[in-house]
Phi, psi and omega in degrees: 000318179301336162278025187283320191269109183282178194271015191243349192065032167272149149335092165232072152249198195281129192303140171280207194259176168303301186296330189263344186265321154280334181293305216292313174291010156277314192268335190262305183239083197298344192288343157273020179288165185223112178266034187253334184306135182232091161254153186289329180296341171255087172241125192259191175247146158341297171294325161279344178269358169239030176297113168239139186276102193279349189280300177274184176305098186319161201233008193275135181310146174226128168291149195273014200239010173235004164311160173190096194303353209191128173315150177268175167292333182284334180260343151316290178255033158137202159232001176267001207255101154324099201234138180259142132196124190251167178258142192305146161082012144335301194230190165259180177285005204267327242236095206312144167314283153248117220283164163260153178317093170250152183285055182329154179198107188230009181254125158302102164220173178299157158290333170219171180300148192266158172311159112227172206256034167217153181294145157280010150271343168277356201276287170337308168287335170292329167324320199298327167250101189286014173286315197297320202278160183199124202213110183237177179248139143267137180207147174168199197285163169307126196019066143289326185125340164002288204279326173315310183284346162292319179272352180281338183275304157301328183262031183252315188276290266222136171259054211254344212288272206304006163262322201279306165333316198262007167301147157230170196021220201326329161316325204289327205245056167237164200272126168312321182014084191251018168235013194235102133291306188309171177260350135351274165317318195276330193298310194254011180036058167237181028057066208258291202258167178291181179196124148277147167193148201231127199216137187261114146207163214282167180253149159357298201282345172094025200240129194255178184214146169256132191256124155251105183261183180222116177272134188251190188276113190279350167308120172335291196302329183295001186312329209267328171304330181277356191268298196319313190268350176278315164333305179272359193265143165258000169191133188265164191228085152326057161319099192233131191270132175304282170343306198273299190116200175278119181268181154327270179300326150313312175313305168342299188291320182295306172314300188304328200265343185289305178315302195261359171091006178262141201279155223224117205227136191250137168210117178254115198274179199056001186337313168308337148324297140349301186269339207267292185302274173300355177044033147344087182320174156321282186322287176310343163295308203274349182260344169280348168281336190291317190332292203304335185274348166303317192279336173304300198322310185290345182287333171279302190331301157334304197300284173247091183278154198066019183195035177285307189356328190277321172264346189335091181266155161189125308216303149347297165305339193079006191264002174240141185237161157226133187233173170181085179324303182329291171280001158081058146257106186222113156243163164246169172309308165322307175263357165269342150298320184296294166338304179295341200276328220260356182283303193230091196306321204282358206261149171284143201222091176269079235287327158334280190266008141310275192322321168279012179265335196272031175196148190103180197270053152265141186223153183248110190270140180290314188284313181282000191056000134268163166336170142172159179238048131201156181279125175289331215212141187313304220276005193295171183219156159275142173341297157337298173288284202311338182222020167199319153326299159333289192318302198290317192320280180317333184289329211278302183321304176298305188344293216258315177230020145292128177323145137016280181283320154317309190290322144346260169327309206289319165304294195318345191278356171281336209069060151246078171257151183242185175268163194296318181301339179284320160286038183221010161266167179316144173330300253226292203278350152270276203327354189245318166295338189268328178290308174313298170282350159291330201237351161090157164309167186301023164325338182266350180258009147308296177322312190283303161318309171283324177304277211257357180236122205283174187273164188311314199273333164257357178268350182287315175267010152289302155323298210265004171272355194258307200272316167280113188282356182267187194276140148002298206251359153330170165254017170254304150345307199287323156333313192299308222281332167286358174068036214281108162296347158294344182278164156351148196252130175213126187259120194250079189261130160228027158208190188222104186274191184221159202275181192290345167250030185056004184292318194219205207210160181210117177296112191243146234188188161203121223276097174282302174207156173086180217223102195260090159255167191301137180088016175283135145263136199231160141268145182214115202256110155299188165324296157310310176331110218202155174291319186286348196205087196250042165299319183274064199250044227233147162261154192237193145208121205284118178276298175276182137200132188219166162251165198242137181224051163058291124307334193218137152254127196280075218296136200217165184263352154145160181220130206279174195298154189111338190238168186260164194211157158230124190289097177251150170094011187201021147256013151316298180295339209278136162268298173250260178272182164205182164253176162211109162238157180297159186300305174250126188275192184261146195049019155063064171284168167277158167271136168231186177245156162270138154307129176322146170297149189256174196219150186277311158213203194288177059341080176262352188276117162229137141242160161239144185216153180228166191304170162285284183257116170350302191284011186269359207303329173277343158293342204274299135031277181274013164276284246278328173272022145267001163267340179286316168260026168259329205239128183310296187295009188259163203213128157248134181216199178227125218264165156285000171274003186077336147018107153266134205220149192209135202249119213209182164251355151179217199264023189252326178301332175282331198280333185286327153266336158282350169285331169310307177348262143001301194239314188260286239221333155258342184065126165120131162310128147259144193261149163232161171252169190306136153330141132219190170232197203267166178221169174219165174219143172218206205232150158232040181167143216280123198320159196278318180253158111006059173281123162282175178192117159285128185276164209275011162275348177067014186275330183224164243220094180232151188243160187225134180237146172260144138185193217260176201273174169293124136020104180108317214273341165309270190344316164284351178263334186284321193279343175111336188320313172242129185229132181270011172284276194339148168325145175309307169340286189297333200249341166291294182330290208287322174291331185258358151325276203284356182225009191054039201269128197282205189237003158272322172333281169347278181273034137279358178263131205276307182168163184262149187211148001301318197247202185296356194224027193267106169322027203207145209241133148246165204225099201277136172234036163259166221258151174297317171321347176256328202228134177290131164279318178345294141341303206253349148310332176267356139259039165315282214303319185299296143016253164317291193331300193287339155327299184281301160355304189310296215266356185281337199197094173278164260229321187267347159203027163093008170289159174283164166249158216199129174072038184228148185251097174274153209229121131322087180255018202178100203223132153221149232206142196261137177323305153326146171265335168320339207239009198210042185281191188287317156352299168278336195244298224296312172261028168301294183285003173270309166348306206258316158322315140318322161293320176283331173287339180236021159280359238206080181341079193312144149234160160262138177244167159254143179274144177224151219247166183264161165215110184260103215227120169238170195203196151272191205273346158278345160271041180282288200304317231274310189298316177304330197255314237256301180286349149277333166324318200248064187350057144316163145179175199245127175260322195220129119258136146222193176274168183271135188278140200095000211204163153270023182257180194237150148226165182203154199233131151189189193254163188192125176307151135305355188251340175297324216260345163313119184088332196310303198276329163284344157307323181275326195293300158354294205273323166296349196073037167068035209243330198257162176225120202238148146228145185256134194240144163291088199275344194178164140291147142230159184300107213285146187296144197101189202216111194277000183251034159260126180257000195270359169270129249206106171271098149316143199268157177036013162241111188290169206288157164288172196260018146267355148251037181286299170321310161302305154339287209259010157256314178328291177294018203221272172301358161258332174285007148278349199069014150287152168338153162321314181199158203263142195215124168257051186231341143309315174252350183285146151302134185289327168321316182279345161257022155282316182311316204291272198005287196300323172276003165089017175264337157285104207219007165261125157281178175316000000 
């Protein structure tokens, strides 16, 4: 064999046959066979010459760079095992090679579904009858108690006692907030996002219901989540601290729920107060309670006047609860009667006309054993005290300063029995085990909720006459309105929780009709979203459906109208709201929306921010649009300086998005800028002149007068009251009611600008004798564009313009439709809008926040000086009735108010507590076009050159000109005229 082989390993040994010489060259380069070659001696099968033998050793040339000396990383360990290889000095040493899989977590939740003390297969099946459901808001001021009375209702629910036991130190006496998941919520013991939870629970009679609540938040800024959530609800649950009383956000709230129609049940919490704190008798307890059901009452009043009745509580209707979260306590009159019927059972006990005796000016005489409404005998009492005050007073009393063994005795003569270890814990924890078994579960405010808040089925046609834009008499309507689970599927979502590792978002709503389950295919109908314009359009597909209990979600095969859901898999399109209808409706109907949640006031709080480091600027980004959809009200935008600027209510609300930024949603350092706020610009007066604007074709010629709107009438285009999408008719009828407007005025308004909810009129005022209308119908729209284009962004720093009227008075329009596109007219007509606007004595305006503090009677004067300090003032202080506190009321600029509640706490010893609301525009004092005024750099301005200060400084942190020249917008022939007559007296 070795002499086969030269010392080079070439072949010299003896030529093989021809046939064995083509097969071996077959097999090593099948693409050179040739299939025209024909021999006779090989006949082979096709199919076997292309045969490769994988088993032995290859016979195929290998190149040397195609060799391969060493095993890869994949077949070592695998094709699943994700393998790296980097070259040294890569990285840094912090920053592991292959980094490990870590588990973001920014949500409080269960590790599993938790005990309760009902099936979640009976909960489910109770969905099924939207009679059974009752679906509220808790809602009132900051630590009134909301969130406590949501845990005192889980922990009715919930099979939790032995884990709460088993807390130490600090834990053990801290407050459950079992609806406070953010991490936010744990840090600052507050309230950031709304929370949902659907709880099976009983009424007095043992009848059970699924109560779905929603706890919102009571901090002022936090208003747009109690908007967000109202939305979806058929009744509020008012949270009133007996001590404070009617708050901010309470008023807030009594409006909106007054506004939108929803029936509104009071439950005034903290009672123990009254006895442990204000040490308050019995009597006097009973009139501070009477206060309280007054001042709601008078806050509806306010609201709709003359036509409160309707919304009325009062402790008699059974539409009033008395509480104590704290102590895991709740009754209505209704079920502390019931309490006496069940003591003395053997008696005919009629708990109905027991119960209306036990509130008003009745009184109970002890000798004669009756009623009577006034007292006849020294020992009367009023009802109230007398069978419900007493009892609780006496409960507290013994509670608390009896031995041991006496408290024995005096509970067991209640049927209060406790464990030994319990009368030997602390005051505050046997009073809350003695107060828990005298008064029992939340039964009366089951009674109370099934009484005054109607079920989903009967609350379904007010949502859709307030809310729904499509017609009525549809068969998806009529679906909606029967709460029909056979009907079409349509979800009405408005809000976005986000998932526990912060990544995506789960759409959360209410199952209007039809049956919402996992693997449906939908449509998710935006904001946007119109018959003329169906862009704003996306097919989905529902990944999920859970129902949300807040730390934990309960995954369901699905759940039918009437009840609340939560989504997965269909929030993408979505921003603030959406609609989710089935891909097909009956009779291939059109699809409509619910209307955007309307907000209780603005977004004036701005800032701007950018990445620390540049190339992060698309995280940053994609923060910024998961912050635009976490917080109903915020707002992002981007400046013509390139800016990212982002718009909030105020500074706690800011501080709360930008720590999600930051942490939850870019992960990555933002740089920010000083707070400021939003401006608006208008008019106090009727343009001096005629402005014309000429197209840059000179063929057409349109002229314009600004002046300021009537009184009332912004309010009424911002609240929704007039919309100019409604029939010509209908929006002519509401101006010449309410404003006297004649009826060609009337029915000539053009449009509200920028948008459809906007504070600002164009007006066609030419006569048809001067102007072909024909002509100037065709360019109406071109009109509007530059119209809305004009007021989105005015002329003295680039502000919307606001409260302002453009009157068209003149038009002349070149014949050709070539010579009068849209090119030619939009910054014709922004033009000729600007001139007139600042022919018209501009102003600037500011937003200004209401400001409400309550404190004891020395922290008064401190709000007085601190707020004059901020070109402030105080409209009211007095004291709170019953209390040593004061409350006081004023006004403070938004632009002023930054720092403002730590300045005050500063100055109170942290003893006042204050909040701030956005309450109006006001005019800032001064002439933002006065040039004789002369502004010093680090002196502050005097206070008839503020307005000026803050458009100068305003347009330069815009990158705009120094100063505004209406010699920019006139024709120059006409301000060579006004020039010459001396009506101009500035220059160019």
């Amino acid at each position: 064999m070795d002499d086969l082989y030269d010392e080079f390993g070439n072949y010299i040994g003896e030529a093989e046959e021809s046939e064995v010489e083509e097969e071996v060259a077959d097999n090593v380069n099948q693409y050179m066979y040739d299939e025209d070659a024909e021999d006779e001696t090989a006949e082979v099968n096709d199919q076997q010459l292309m045969e490769v033998d994988d088993e032995g050793p290859s016979n195929a040339v290998i190149l040397h760079e195609d060799k391969q000396y060493y095993p890869t990383a994949q077949q070592v360990y695998g094709a699943d095992v994700e393998t790296m290889v980097q070259e040294e000095d890569t990285q840094t040493l912090q920053q592991p090679i292959v980094a490990p899989v870590v588990q973001k977590k920014f949500n409080v939740e269960e590790e599993d579904l938790p005990p309760v003390f009902f099936k979640r297969d009976f909960m489910t099946d109770l969905m099924n009858f939207p009679e059974q459901i009752r679906n509220v808001a808790l809602a009132g001021h900051l630590h009134h108690g909301k969130t406590a009375l949501m845990d005192m209702l889980v922990m009715q629910t919930h099979d939790i006692n032995e884990r709460l036991e088993n807390r130490k130190g600090r834990d053990r006496d801290a407050q459950l907030r079992y609806t406070d998941t953010h991490i936010l919520e744990r840090e600052r013991g507050l309230s950031v996002k709304a929370a949902p939870m659907s709880l099976v629970l009983q009424g007095t009679k043992g009848k059970s219901h699924l109560i779905s609540l929603l706890d919102t938040p009571g901090h002022v800024n936090f208003a747009d989540e109690v908007a967000a959530s109202l939305r979806l609800v058929d009744g509020v649950v008012l949270v009133v601290d007996v001590v404070e009383g009617v708050q901010v956000q309470t008023e807030q709230v009594i409006r909106h729920a007054v506004l939108e129609g929803l029936p509104i049940v009071l439950v005034i919490n903290k009672m123990d107060r009254l006895i442990l704190e204000l040490k308050l008798p019995p009597a006097d307890a009973y009139f501070k309670l009477k206060h309280v059901v007054e001042e709601v009452n008078t806050a509806i009043e306010n609201t709709v006047p003359g036509r409160g009745e309707k919304w009325r509580v009062s402790p008699e209707k059974g539409n009033v609860a008395f509480a104590c979260s704290s102590m895991n306590w709740i009754f209505t009159l209704p079920s502390f009667a019931q309490m006496y019927a069940e003591t003395y059972s053997n008696s005919a006990f009629d708990v109905e006309e027991f119960s209306r005796r036990l509130w008003g000016d009745i009184y109970f005489n002890p000798g004669s054993r009756k009623f009577t409404r006034k007292g006849t005998e020294p020992a009367s009492k009023r009802s109230f005290v007398n069978f419900v005050l007493e009892p609780i007073y006496k409960l507290f009393s013994h509670t608390i300063s009896e031995s041991p063994e006496d408290l024995k005795e005096t509970l067991e003569g209640l049927g209060i029995y406790l464990k030994p270890s319990q009368y030997r814990a602390n005051a505050k924890d046997l009073l809350r085990a003695a107060c828990e078994h005298f008064f029992g579960p939340a039964a009366g405010l089951v009674d109370m909720l099934v009484r005054h808040v109607p079920s989903p089925a009967e609350g379904a046609k007010l949502k859709l006459e307030r809310y729904y834009t499509g017609p009525l008499d549809s068969k998806t309507a009529e679906a909606m309105e029967k709460c029909d689970q056979d009907g079409p599927l349509v979800v009405h979502i408005t809000k976005l929780f986000n998932t526990t590792d912060a990544s995506g978002f789960n759409s959360f709503g209410r199952v209007l009709s039809g049956i919402a389950r996992p693997g449906q295919e939908v449509r998710v109908l935006g904001e946007g979203y119109t018959l003329e314009d169906e862009e704003d359009m996306v097919k989905a597909t529902i990944s999920d459906v859970w129902v949300a209990e807040s730390r934990y979600n309960i995954p369901t095969t699905g759940v039918p109208a009437g009840n609340f859901v939560l989504l997965g898999g269909v929030d993408n399109s979505i921003v603030k709201t959406a609609t989710i209808v089935a891909p097909k409706l009956p009779d291939n109907e059109d699809a409509y929306i619910f209307r955007p949640v309307q907000h209780f006031f603005e977004s004036v709080f701005k800032v701007a921010v950018e990445p620390i480091n540049p190339s992060e600027l698309p995280k940053m980004l994609d923060g910024l649009r998961k912050i635009n959809k976490s917080y109903p009200l915020i707002t992002t935008k981007v400046e013509e300086s390139g800016e990212h600027v982002v718009l909030g209510t105020g500074e706690l609300y800011m501080d709360c998005v930008l720590h999600d930024l930051r942490r939850l949603y870019a992960s990555m350092e933002v740089k920010v800028s000083d707070p400021v706020t939003r401006f608006c610009e208008t008019v106090v007066e009727t343009s001096a002149i005629k402005c014309y604007a000429l197209t840059p074709n000179k063929k057409n010629k349109l002229t314009m007068v600004a002046e300021p709107l009537d009184e009332g009438i912004a309010e009424d285009i911002e609240s929704g009251k007039v919309n100019i999408r409604d029939p010509v008719r209908k929006v002519g009828k509401f101006f010449e009611e309410n404003y006297g407007y004649d009826l060609l005025a009337s029915r000539n308004i053009w449009a509200f600008g920028p948008d459809d909810q906007s504070p600002n009129i164009l007006q066609n005022d030419t006569l048809p004798s001067d102007v072909d209308q024909k002509l100037l119908k065709s360019v109406r729209d071109t009109i509007r564009q530059g119209f809305s284009w004009a007021t989105r962004e005015g002329p003295l720093c680039e502000e919307p313009i606001r409260n302002t009227k453009f009157k068209i008075t003149d038009v002349s329009l070149a014949q050709e439709a070539i010579f009068r596109g849209g090119g030619q007219i939009i910054p014709t007509s922004r033009r000729a809008a600007y001139s007139s606007f600042l022919m018209a004595s501009p102003r600037l305006m500011e937003p200004v926040y209401s400001c409400s503090m309550i404190g004891p009677a020395d922290a008064v004067s401190s709000l007085y000086t601190v707020l004059a300090r901020r070109r402030g003032h105080v409209l009211q202080d007095g004291p709170i009735a019953g209390t040593p506190l004061y409350s006081v009321k004023g006004l403070i600029p938004v632009i002023d108010s930054f720092g403002f509640e730590t300045d005050l706490r500063i100055h109170t010893q942290g003893q006042a507590t204050v909040s701030l609301v956005f309450d109006r525009w006001s005019i800032v004092p001064g002439d933002p076009l006065d040039k004789s005024i002369k502004l010093r750099p680090l002196e502050p301005a005097s206070a008839q050159a503020t307005a000026r200060d803050f458009v100068m400084k305003t347009r330069r942190r815009k990158g705009l000109s120094e100063d505004v020249t209406i010699s920019k917008f006139l024709e120059p022939e006409l301000f060579r005229s006004l020039k010459e007559s001396g009506i101009l007296d500035q220059p160019s």
